[in-house]
C-alpha positions as CSV (number, residue, x, y, z in Angstrom):
1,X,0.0,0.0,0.0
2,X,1.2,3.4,-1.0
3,X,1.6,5.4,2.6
4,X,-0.2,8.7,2.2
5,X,-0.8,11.0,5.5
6,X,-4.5,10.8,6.6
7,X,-6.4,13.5,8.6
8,X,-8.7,12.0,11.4
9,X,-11.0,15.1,12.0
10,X,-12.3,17.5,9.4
11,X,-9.5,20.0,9.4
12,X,-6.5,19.1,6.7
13,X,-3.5,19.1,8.6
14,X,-0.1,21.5,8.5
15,X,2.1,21.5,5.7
16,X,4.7,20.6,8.3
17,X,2.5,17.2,9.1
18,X,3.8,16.4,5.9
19,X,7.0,15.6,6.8
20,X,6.0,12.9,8.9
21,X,5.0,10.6,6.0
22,X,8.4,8.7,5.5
23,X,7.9,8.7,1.9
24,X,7.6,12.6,2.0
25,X,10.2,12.8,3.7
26,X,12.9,11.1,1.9
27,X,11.1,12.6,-1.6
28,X,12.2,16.3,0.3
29,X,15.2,15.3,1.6
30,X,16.6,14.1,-2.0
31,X,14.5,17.3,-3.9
32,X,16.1,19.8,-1.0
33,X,19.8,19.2,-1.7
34,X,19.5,18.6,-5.5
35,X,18.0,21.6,-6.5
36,X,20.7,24.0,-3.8
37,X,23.6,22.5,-6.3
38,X,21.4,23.1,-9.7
39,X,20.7,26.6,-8.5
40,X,24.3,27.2,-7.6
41,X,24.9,25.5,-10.6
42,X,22.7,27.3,-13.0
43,X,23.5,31.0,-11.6
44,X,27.1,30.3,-11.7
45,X,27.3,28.9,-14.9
46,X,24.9,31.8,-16.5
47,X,27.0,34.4,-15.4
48,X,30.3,32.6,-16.3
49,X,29.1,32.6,-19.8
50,X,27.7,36.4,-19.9
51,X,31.1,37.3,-18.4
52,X,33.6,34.6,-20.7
53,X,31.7,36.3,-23.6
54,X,30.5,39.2,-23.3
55,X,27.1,38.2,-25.2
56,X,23.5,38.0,-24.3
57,X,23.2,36.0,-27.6
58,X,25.4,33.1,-26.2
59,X,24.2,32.5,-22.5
60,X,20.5,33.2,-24.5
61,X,21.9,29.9,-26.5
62,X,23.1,28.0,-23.6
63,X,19.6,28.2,-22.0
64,X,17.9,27.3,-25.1
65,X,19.8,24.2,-26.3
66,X,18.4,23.0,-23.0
67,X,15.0,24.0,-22.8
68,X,15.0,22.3,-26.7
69,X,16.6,19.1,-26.1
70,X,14.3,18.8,-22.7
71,X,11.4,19.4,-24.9
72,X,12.0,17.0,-27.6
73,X,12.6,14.3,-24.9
74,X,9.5,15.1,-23.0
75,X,6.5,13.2,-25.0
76,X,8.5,10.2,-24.9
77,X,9.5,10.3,-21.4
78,X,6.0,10.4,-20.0
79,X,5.6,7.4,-21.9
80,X,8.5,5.6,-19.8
81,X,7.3,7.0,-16.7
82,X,3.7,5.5,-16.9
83,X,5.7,1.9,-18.0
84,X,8.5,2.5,-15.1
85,X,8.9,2.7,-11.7
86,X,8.9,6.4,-11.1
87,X,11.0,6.0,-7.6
88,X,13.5,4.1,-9.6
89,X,13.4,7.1,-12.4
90,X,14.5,9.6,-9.9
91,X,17.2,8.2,-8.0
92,X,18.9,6.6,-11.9
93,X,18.6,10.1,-13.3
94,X,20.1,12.0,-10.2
95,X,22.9,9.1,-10.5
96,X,23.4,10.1,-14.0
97,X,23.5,13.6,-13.3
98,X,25.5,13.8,-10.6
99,X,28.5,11.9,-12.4
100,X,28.0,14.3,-15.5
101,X,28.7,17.3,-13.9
102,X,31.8,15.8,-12.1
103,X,33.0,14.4,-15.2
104,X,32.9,17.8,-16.3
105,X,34.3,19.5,-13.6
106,X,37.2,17.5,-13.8
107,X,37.5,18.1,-17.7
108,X,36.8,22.3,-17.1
109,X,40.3,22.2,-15.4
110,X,42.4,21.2,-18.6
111,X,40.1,24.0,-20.9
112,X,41.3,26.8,-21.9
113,X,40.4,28.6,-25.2
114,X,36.4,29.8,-24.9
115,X,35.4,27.7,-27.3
116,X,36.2,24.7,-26.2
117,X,34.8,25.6,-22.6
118,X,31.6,26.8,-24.2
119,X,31.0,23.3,-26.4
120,X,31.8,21.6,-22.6
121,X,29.2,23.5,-21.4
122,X,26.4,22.9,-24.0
123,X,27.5,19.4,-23.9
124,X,26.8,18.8,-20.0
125,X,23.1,20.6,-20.5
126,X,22.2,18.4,-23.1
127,X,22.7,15.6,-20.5
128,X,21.2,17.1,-17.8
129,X,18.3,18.4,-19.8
130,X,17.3,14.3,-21.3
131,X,17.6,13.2,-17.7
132,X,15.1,16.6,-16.8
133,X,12.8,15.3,-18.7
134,X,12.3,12.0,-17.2
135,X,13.2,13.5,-13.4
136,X,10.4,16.3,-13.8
137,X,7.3,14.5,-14.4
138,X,7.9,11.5,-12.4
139,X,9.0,14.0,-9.5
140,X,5.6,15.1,-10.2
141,X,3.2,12.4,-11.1
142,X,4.5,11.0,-7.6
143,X,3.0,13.3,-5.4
144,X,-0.5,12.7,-5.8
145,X,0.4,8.6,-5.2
146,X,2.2,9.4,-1.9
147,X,0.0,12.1,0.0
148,X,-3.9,12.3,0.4
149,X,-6.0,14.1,-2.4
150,X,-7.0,16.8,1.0
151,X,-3.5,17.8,1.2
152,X,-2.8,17.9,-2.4
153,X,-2.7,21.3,-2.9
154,X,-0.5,22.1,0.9
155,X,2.0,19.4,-0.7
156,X,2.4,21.6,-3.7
157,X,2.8,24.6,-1.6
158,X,5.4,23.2,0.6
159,X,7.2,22.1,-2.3
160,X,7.1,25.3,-4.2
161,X,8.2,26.9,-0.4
162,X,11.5,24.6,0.0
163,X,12.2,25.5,-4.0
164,X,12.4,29.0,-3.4
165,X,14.3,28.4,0.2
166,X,16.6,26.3,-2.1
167,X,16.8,29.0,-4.5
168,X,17.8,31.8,-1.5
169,X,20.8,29.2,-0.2
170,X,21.7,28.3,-3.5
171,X,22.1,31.8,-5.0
172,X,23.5,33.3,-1.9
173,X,26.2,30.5,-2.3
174,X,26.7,31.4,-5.4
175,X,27.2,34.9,-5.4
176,X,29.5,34.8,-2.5
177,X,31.5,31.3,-3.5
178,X,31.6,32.1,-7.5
179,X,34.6,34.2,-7.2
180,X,36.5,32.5,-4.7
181,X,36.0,29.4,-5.8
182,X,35.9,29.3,-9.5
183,X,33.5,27.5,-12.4
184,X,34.9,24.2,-11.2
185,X,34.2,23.7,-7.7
186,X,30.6,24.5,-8.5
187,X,30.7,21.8,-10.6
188,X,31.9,19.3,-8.3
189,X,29.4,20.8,-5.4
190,X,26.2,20.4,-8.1
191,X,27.7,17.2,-8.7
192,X,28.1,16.2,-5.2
193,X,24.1,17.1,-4.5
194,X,22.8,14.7,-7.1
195,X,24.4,12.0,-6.0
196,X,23.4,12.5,-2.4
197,X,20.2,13.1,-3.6
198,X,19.9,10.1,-5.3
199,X,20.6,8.1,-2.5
200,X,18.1,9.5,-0.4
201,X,15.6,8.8,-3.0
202,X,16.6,5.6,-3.4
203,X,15.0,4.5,0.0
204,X,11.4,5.7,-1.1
205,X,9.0,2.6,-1.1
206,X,5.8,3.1,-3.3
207,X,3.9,0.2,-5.2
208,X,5.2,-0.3,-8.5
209,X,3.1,-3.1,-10.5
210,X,4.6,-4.1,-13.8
211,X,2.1,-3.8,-16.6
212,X,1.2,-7.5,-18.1
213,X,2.6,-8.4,-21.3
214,X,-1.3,-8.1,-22.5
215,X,-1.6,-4.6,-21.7
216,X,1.8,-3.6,-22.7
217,X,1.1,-1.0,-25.9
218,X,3.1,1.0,-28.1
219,X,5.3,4.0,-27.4
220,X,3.6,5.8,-30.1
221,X,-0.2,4.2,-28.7
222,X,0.7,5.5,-25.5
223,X,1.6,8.8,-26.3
224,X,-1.5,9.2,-28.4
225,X,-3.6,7.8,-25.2
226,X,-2.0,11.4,-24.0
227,X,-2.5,13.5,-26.6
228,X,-6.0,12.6,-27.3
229,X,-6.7,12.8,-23.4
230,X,-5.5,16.3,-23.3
231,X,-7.6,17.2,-26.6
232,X,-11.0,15.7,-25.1
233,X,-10.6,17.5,-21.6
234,X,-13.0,20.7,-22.2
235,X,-11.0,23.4,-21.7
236,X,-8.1,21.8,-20.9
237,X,-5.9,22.5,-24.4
238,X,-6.5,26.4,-24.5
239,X,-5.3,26.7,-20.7
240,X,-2.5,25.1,-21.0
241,X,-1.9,27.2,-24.4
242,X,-2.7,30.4,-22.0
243,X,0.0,29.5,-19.7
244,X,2.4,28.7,-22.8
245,X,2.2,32.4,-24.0
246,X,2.7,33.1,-20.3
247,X,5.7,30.9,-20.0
248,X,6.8,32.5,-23.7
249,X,6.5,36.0,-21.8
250,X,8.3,35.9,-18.5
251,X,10.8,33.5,-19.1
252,X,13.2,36.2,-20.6
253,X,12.5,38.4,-17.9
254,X,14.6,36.4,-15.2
255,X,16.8,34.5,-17.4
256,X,17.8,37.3,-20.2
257,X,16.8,40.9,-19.2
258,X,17.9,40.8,-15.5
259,X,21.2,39.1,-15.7
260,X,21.4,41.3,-18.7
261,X,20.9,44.8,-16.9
262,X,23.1,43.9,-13.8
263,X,25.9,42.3,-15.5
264,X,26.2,44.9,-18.9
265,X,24.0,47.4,-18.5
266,X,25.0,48.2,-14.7
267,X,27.9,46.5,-14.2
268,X,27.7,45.1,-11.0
269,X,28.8,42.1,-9.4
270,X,27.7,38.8,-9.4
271,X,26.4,39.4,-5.7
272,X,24.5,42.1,-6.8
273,X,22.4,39.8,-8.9
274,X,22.2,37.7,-6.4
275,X,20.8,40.0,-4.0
276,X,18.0,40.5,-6.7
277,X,17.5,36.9,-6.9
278,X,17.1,36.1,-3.5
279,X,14.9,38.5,-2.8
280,X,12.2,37.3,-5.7
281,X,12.9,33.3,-3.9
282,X,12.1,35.2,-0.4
283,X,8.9,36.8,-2.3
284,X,8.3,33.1,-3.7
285,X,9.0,31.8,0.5
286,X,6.3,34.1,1.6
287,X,3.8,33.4,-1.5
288,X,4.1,29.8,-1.2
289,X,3.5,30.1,3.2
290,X,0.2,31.9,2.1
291,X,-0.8,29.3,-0.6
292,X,-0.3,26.8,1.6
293,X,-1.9,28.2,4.9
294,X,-5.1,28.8,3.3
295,X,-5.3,25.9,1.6
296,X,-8.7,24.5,0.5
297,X,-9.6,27.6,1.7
298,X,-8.9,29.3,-1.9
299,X,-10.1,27.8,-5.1
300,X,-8.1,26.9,-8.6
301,X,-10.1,29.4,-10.6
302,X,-10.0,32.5,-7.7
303,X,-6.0,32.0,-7.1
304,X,-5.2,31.9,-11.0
305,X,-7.3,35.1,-11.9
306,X,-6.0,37.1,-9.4
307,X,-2.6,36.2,-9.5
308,X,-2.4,36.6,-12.7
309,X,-4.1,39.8,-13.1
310,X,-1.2,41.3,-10.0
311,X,1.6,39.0,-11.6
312,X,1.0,40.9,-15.3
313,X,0.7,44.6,-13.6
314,X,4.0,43.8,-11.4
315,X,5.3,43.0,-14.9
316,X,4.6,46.2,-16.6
317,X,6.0,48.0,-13.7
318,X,8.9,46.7,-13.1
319,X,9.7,46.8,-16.7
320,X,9.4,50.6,-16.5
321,X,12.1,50.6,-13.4
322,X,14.4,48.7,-15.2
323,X,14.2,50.5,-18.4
324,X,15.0,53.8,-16.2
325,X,17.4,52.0,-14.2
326,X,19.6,50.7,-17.3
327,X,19.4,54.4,-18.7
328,X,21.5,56.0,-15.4
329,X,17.8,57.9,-15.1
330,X,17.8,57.0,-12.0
331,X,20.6,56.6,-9.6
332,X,21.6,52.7,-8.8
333,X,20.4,53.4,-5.0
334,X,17.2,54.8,-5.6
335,X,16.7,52.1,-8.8
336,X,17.5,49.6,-5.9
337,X,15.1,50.6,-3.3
338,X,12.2,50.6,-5.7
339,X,13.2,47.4,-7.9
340,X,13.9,45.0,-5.0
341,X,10.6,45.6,-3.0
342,X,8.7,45.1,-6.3
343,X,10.4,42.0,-7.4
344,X,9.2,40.8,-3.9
345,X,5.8,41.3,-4.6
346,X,5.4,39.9,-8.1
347,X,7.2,36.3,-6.6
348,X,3.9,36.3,-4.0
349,X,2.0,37.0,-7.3
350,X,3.6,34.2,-9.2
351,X,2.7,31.6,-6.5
352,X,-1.0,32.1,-6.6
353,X,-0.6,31.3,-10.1
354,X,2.0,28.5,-10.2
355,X,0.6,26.4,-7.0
356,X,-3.0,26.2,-8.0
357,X,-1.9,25.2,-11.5
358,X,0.4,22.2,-10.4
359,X,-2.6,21.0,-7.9
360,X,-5.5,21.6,-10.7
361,X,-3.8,19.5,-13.1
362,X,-2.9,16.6,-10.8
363,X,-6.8,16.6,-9.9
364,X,-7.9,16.7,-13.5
365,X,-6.0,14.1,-15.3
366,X,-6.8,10.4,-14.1
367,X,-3.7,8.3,-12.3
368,X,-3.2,5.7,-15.0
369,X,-2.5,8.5,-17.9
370,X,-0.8,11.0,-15.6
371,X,2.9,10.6,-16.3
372,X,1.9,10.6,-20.6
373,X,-0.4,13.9,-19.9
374,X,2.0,15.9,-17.3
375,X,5.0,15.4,-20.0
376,X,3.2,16.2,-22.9
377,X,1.3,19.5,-20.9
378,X,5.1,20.2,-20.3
379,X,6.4,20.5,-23.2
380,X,3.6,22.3,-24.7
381,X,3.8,24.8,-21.3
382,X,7.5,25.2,-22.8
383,X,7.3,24.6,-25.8
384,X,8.2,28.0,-26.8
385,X,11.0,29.2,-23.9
386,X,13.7,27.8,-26.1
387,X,12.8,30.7,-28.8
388,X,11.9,33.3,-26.7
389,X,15.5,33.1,-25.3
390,X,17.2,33.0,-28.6
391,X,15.1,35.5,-29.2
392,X,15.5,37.5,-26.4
393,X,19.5,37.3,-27.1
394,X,19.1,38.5,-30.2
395,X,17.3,41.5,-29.1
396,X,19.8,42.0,-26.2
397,X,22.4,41.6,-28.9
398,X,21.2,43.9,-31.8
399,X,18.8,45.9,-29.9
400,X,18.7,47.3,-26.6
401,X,16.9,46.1,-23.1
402,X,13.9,48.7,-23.5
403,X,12.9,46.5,-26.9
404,X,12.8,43.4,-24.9
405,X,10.7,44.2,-22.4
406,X,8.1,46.1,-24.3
407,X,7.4,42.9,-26.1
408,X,7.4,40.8,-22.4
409,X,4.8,43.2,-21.4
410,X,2.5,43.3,-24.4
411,X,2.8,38.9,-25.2
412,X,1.7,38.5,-21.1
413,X,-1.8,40.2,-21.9
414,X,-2.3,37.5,-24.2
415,X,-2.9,34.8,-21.3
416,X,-4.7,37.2,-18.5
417,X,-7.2,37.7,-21.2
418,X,-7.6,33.8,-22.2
419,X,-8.0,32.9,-18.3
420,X,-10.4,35.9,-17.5
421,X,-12.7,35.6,-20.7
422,X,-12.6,32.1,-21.8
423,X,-15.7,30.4,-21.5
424,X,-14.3,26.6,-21.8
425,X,-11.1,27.7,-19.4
426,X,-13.9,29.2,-16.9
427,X,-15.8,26.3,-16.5
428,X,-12.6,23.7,-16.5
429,X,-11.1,25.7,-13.8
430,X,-14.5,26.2,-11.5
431,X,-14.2,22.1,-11.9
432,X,-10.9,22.0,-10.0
């Protein structure tokens, strides 16, 4: 039997009575340490690249090639991780990982010339980004089998809390440990946390029932059985299209235009950036405690509209800071002291967006096709982010920052307008 916490009285318990499910547990436990390394990882290696280069065009590249490869692997993946054990999934892709990166690590110490260290580089995220997409969903699709349906949407938000905790220790690592320890050791440390996080996960027991030879299908039935799923759910196909465009939108904002302004446009330190990141994780920290305290207090279709509606106007504004920031307009203390306090408020946004999303899908797509729906609802939810960073380094490149984010602004309308006005979305999201 699958251990899942149980409430005995009416009232859903704590996010913290969470933790006493062993299963939970060890799930956070292996998801906690990870994920510090891959944001160390990820912030260090971003800037290395902005800073080896000096072009938005090439870290816009790096991100892409792994947002692309990731999305191409994605419809099969879900496929293996209906078939597969998903426990077993998690712990042979964090393996996997973890020796990549220390493979690499040791390799980045004989690398010289840029080019070679760039081509190690994409190399490493096009192994990282296949194993993604098995990791992600299965990471996923196993919530909902190892906590009660009550609690579903607390589980969500206390995952979405230790992320952004992650997030804070992992950037603040990296933006006081990138310059005194160099690109290397923050490969071996990323390295180091999938491993251990692998071996945490590999103690997770859940039910795993091999489908009979009978029932066995195709690879290309079974991703059909998803496709066609996702197509028949009313509504279903032009929200997760709405959240595309939204993904299309935003994603350039933190992963282009911000590294972008401090790094070229204001020159600042790597800390600096880090400062800015943290405080959008602490935003996220304080988002995901209110998500998760209110619980089934809030609905699916409430949380969304709202959030949306604040995370789109937060967008616009702080587009207009940064634009008068990047120009010297405004001096870099006074930019500061407005730009910070508004990132904050935008991560709280975010999670009444992001939370109710991950917890409405799980309760509308039925067990025995979840792993096929979440990976094909994933890679059509990114199936643009690869483009919009190309294209967004191309603009940084050719252009100038104020182009950029005129277009972020104006493409984010497009999904406040499909969630607010949709008749089909409406009534799939009142359902949830």
């Amino acid at each position: 039997m699958v251990t899942r916490l149980k409430s005995s009285s009416n009232k859903t318990p704590g996010m913290l009575a969470l933790l006493k499910d062993k299963n939970f547990s060890l799930l956070f436990a292996g998801n906690f340490v990870s994920r510090i390394g891959t944001t160390f990882y990820n912030f260090a290696v971003g800037w290395f690249i902005l800073t080896l280069t000096e072009s938005p065009l090439m870290m816009g590249l790096y991100i892409a090639l792994g947002g692309i490869v990731e999305l191409l692997a994605s419809p099969l993946a879900g496929v293996f991780i209906d078939r597969l054990n998903k426990v077993r999934i998690l712990y042979v892709t964090d393996f996997i990982r973890g020796l990549t990166v220390l493979a690499g690590g040791a390799l980045i110490l004989g690398l010289q010339s840029e080019p070679q260290l760039l081509f190690l580089l994409y190399a490493v995220t096009v192994v990282l980004a296949l194993n993604n997409a098995l990791f992600f969903p299965a990471n996923a699709t196993l919530i909902p089998e190892i906590v009660d349906d009550r609690q579903l949407t607390q589980a969500n938000a206390f995952f979405s809390l230790i992320n952004s905790v992650q997030t804070i220790i992992g950037i603040l690592l990296a933006g006081l440990l990138y310059g005194l320890l160099g690109i290397e050791m923050i490969f071996i440390i990323n390295g180091i946390s999938f491993i251990l996080s692998a071996i945490s996960e590999m103690f997770i027991r859940t039910p795993y029932t091999k489908p009979p030879a009978e029932e066995k299908t195709t690879l290309q039935h079974d991703f059909k059985v998803g496709v066609r799923y996702i197509l028949d759910k009313p509504g279903l196909l032009p929200f997760v299209t709405a959240v595309l465009f939204l993904n299309f939108a935003f994603a350039p904002f933190f992963a282009n235009a911000i590294p972008y302004l401090y790094n070229l446009a204001l020159n600042q330190e790597a800390l600096q950036l880090a400062i800015a990141n943290i405080t959008f994780s602490s935003g996220m920290v304080i988002g995901g405690i209110l998500v998760g305290t209110l619980g089934v207090k809030i609905t699916v279709a409430n949380s969304m509209k709202r959030g949306l509606t604040l995370t789109i106007f937060m967008g616009f504004w702080l587009s207009a800071i940064m634009v008068l920031g990047s120009g010297a307009h405004v001096s870099y203390t006074l930019f500061t002291a407005i730009f910070l306090p508004s990132l904050f408020i935008l991560a709280i946004s975010n999670m009444f967006v992001n939370i109710p999303f991950g917890t409405g899908l799980a309760r509308a797509i039925q067990p025995e096709v979840r792993g096929r729906v979440f990976s094909i609802v994933n890679t059509l939810t990114a199936g643009l982010i690869p483009v919009s960073y190309l294209l967004a380094g191309l603009i940084l490149e050719y252009s100038n920052l104020g182009l950029l984010l005129m277009a972020i602004c104006l493409l984010s309308v497009v999904p406040l307008m499909t969630i607010l006005y949709s008749p089909t979305v409406n009534r799939l999201l009142s359902s949830l």
